[in-house]
Backbone bond lengths (Angstrom), bond angles and torsions (degrees), N, CA, C in turn:
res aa  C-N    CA-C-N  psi(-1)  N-CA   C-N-CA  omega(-1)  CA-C   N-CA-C  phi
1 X - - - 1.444 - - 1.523 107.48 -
2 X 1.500 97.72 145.73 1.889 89.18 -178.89 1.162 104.64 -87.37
3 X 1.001 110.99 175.85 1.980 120.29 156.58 1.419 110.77 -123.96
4 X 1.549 121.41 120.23 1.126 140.91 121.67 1.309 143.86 -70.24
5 X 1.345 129.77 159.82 1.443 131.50 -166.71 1.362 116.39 -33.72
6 X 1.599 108.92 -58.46 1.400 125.42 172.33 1.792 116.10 -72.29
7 X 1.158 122.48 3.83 1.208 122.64 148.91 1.451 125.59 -158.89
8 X 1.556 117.13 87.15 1.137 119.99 172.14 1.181 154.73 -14.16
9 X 0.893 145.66 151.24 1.663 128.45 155.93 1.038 122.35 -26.59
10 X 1.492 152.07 125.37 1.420 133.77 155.00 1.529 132.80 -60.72
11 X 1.046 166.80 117.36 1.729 156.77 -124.59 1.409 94.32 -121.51
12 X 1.417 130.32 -24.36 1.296 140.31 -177.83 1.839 107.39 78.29
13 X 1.314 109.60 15.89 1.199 112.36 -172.99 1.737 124.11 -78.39
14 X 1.599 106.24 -0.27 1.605 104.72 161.45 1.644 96.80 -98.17
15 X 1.260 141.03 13.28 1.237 109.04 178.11 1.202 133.16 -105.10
16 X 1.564 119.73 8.70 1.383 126.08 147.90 1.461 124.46 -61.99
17 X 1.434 121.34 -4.64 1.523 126.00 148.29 1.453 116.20 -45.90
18 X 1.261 97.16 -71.49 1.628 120.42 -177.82 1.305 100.10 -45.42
19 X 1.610 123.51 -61.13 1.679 120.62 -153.90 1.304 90.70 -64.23
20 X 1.396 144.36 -6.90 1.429 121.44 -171.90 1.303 112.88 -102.36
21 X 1.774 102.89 -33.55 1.422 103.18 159.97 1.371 141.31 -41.91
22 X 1.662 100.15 -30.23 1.684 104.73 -144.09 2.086 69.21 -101.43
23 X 1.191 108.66 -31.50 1.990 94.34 -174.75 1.176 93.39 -79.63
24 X 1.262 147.41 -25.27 1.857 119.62 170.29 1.296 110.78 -63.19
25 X 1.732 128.09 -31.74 1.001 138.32 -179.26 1.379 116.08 -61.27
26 X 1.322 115.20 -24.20 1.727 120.98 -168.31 1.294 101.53 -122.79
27 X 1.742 121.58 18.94 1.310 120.83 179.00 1.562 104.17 -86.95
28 X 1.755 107.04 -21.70 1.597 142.92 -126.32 1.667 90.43 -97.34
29 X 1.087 137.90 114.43 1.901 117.80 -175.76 1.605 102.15 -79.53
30 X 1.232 100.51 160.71 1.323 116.92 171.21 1.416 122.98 -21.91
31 X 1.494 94.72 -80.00 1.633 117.07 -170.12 1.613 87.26 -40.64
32 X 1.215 121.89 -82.54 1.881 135.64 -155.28 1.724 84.92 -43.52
33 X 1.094 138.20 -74.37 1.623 117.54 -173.04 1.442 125.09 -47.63
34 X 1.422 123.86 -46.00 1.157 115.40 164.12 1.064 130.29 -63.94
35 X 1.848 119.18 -34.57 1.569 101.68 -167.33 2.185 91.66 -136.50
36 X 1.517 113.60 63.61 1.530 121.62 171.53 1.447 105.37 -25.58
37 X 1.574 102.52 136.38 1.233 116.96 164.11 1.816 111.29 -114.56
38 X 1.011 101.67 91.12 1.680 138.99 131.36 1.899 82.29 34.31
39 X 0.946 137.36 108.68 1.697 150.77 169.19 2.316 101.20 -46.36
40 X 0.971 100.04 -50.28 1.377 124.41 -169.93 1.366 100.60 -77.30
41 X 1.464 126.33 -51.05 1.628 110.52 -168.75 1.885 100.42 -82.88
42 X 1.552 99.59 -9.84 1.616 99.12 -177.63 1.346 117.02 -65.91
43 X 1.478 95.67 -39.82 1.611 118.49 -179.67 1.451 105.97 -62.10
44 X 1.220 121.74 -25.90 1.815 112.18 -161.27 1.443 100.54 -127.04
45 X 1.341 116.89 25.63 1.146 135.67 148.31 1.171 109.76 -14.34
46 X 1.345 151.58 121.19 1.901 133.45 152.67 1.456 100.62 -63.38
47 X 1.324 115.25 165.99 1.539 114.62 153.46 1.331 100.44 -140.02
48 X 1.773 91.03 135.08 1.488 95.16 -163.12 1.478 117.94 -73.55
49 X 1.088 112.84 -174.08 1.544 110.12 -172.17 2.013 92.16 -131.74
50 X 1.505 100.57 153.02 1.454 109.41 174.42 1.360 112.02 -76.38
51 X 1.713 120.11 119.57 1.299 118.76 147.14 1.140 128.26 -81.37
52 X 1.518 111.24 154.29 1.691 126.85 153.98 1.383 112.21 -35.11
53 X 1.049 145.01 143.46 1.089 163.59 156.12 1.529 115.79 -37.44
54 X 1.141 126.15 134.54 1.813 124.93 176.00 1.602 95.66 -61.46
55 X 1.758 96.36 115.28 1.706 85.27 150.38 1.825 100.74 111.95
56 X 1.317 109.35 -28.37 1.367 131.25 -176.87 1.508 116.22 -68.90
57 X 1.598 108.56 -37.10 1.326 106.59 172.21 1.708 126.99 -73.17
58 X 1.584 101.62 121.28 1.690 128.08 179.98 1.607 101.24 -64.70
59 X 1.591 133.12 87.81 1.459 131.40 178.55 1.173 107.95 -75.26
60 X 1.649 143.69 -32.60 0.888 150.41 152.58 1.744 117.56 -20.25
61 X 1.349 121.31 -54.83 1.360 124.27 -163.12 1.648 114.09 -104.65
62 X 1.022 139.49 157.76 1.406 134.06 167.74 0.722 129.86 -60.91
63 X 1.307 145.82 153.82 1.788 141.70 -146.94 1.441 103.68 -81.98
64 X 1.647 127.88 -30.53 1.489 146.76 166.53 1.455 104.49 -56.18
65 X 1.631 128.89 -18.15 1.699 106.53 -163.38 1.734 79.12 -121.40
66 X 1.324 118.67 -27.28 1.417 114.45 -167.85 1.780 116.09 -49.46
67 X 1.703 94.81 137.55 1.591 120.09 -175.96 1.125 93.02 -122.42
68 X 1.840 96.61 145.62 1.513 113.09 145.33 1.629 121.79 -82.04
69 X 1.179 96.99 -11.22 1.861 103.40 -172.95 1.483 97.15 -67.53
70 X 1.619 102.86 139.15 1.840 114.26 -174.54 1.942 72.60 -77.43
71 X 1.512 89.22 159.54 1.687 121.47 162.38 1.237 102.31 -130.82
């Protein structure tokens, strides 16, 4: 582009705005830009908890003596 009186040279001096924008932008992965997860359902997230194993529970004994250790 040229520059004339009525439009100068450009110095490029707003575009270290941008370069920081566009690297927060590419900090961002794919998936999360195309398909946002919702601030609120992130927050109320469950987190799961570890189960016993299928099959592991001793019905025989009271929940106080019960093992996972095979005998």
């Amino acid at each position: 582009m040229t520059s004339t009186p009525e439009t100068p040279a450009h110095d490029g001096s707003d575009l270290a705005e941008l370069r920081d924008e566009i690297d927060e932008l590419k900090a961002i992965p794919e998936d999360e830009l195309l398909n946002p997860l919702p601030k609120i359902v992130e927050e109320n997230e469950a987190t799961a908890a570890p189960t016993d194993a299928i099959g592991s529970e001793k019905w025989d004994l009271p929940v106080e003596d019960e093992s996972l250790d095979q005998q």
